[in-house]
C-alpha positions in Angstrom: 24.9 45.6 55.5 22.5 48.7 56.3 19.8 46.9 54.5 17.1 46.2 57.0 14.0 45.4 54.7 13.4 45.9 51.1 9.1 45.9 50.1 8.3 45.5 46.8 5.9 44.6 44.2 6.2 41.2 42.1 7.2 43.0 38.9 10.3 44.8 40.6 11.4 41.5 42.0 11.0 39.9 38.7 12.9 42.2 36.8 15.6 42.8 39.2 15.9 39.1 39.8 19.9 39.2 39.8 20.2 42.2 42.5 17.1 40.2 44.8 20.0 37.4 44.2 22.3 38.6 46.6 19.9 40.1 48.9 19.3 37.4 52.4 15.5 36.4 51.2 14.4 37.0 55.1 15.2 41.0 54.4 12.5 41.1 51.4 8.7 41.2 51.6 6.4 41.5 48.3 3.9 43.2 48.7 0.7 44.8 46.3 0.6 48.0 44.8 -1.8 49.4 47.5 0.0 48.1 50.2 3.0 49.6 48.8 0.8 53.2 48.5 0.1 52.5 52.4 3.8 52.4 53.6 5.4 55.0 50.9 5.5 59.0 51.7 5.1 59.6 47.8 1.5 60.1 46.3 2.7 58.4 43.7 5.2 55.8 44.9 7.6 53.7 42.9 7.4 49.7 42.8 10.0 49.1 45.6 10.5 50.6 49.3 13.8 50.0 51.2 14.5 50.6 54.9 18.4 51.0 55.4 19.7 51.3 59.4 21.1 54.1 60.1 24.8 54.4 60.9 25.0 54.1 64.7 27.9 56.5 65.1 30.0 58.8 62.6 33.2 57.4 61.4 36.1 59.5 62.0 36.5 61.8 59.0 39.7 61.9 57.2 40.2 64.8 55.2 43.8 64.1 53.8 44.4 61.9 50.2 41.0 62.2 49.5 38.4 64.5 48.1 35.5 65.7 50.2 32.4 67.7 49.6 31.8 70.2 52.3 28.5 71.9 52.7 28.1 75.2 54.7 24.5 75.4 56.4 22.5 73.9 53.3 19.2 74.4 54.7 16.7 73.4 51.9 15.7 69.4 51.8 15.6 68.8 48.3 19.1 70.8 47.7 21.0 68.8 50.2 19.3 65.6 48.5 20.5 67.1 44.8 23.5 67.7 46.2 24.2 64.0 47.7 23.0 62.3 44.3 25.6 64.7 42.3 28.5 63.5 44.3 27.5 59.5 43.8 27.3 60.6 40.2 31.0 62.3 40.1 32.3 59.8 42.4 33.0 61.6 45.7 32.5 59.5 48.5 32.5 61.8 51.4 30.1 64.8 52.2 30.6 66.7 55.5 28.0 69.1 56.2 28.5 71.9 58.7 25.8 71.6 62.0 22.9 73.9 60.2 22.2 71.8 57.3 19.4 69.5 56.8 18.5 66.7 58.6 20.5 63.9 55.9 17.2 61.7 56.8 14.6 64.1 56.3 12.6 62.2 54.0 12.6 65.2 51.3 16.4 64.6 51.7 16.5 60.9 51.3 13.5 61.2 48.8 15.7 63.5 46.3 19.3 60.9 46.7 17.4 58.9 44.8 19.2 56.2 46.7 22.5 57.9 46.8 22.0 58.5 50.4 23.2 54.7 50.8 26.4 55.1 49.1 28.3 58.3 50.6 29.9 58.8 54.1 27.9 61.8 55.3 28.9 63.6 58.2 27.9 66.5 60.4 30.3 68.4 62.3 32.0 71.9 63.4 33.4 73.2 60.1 35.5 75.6 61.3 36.4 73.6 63.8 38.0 70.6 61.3 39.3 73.2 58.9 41.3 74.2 61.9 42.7 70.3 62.4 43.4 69.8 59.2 45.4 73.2 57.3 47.7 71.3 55.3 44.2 70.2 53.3 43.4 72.5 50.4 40.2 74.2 50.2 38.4 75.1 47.0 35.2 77.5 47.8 32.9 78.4 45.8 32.5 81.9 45.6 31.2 85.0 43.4 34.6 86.6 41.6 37.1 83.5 42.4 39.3 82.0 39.9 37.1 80.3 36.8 36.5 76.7 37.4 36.7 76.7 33.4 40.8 77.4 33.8 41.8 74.8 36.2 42.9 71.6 36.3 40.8 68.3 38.3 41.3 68.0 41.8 41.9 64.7 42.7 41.7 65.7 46.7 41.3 68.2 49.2 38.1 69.9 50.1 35.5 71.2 47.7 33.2 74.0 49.7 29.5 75.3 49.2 27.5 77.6 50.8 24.4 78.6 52.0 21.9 79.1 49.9 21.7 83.1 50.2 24.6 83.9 52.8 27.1 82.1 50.6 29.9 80.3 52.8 30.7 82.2 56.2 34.1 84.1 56.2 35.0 82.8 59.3 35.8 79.5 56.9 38.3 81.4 54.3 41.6 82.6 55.1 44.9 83.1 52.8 45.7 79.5 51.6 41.8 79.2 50.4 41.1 78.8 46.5 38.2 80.5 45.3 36.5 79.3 42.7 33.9 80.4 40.4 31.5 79.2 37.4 31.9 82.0 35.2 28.1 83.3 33.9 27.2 85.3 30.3 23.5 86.2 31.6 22.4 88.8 33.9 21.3 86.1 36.7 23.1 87.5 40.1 23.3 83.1 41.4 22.7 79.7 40.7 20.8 77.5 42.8 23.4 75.5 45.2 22.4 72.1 44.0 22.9 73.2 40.1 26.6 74.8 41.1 27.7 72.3 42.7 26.8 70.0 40.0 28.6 72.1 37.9 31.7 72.7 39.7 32.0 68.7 40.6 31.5 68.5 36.7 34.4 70.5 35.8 36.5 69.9 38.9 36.5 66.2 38.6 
């Protein structure tokens, strides 16, 4: 697996005894809570630290029967790392992030997954470029003054798009055959944060 070490202190281990079950014992170390301070980028860590491997090439990414997450130049850390832990929540399994978003293992990134980052197929790719492979795959894109995501039905597959942060999604990415969606909004706020909308739309959507 991409489990390469798992650190942690004698009251995780004892707690979690069934999941340190199936772990090989040579992969875990116990360790203090100081020593645990030493290796951990949090000032205030947690009791357990694990180093996964990363993957050491992409898997091809198949777009058709399934439902993907597509991000469009996500740029702040902790959204990309909200965004990753929503989609473990809803169940997608597949993110693919345009070439300007985050760093996946920017430790802000893998820091806000809380964990989710080992679950999901993440990808990084020419957007416009795979949209161009693949038009018989339905896009949904989030957008301001799209159809309400209160009035449709789930969607079970296809593509799910977001945008940047203040740009929104790049044109260059719609055409004719895109759905545009919307979350629908009573206040006087002119957005939502990325993260929070896409939480929201995967809520409704799924």
């Amino acid at each position: 697996g991409r489990l390469h070490q798992l650190y942690a202190t004698a009251t995780w281990l004892k707690a979690n005894d069934e999941l340190v079950r199936i772990i090989p014992g040579d992969r875990i170390i116990a360790i203090d809570e100081k020593e645990l301070e030493s290796i951990s980028t949090l000032s205030t860590p947690n009791e357990v630290v694990a180093i996964l491997r990363q993957p050491e090439r992409q898997r091809a990414i198949e777009l058709k029967d399934t439902l993907t997450l597509m991000l469009d130049s996500i740029q702040d850390p902790g959204n990309l790392g909200t965004i990753i832990r929503c989609a473990d929540w809803f169940g997608v399994r597949q993110i693919v992030c345009s070439n300007e978003c985050a760093d996946v293992y920017n430790s802000k990134v893998v820091q806000s997954t809380m964990g989710s980052i080992g679950r999901i197929d993440i990808h990084y790719t020419d957007l416009q470029t795979l949209l161009e492979h693949n038009p018989e795959v339905q896009v949904y894109a989030a957008v301001l003054g799209g159809n309400s995501i209160l009035d449709m039905k789930p969607v079970k597959e296809g593509i799910i798009l977001i945008g940047n942060e203040s740009k929104g999604i790049r044109s260059s990415l719609l055409n004719d055959r895109t759905v545009r969606i919307t979350i629908p909004g009573k206040g006087e706020a002119e957005s939502l944060n990325a993260a929070v909308a896409t939480g929201i739309i995967l809520s409704h959507l799924i």
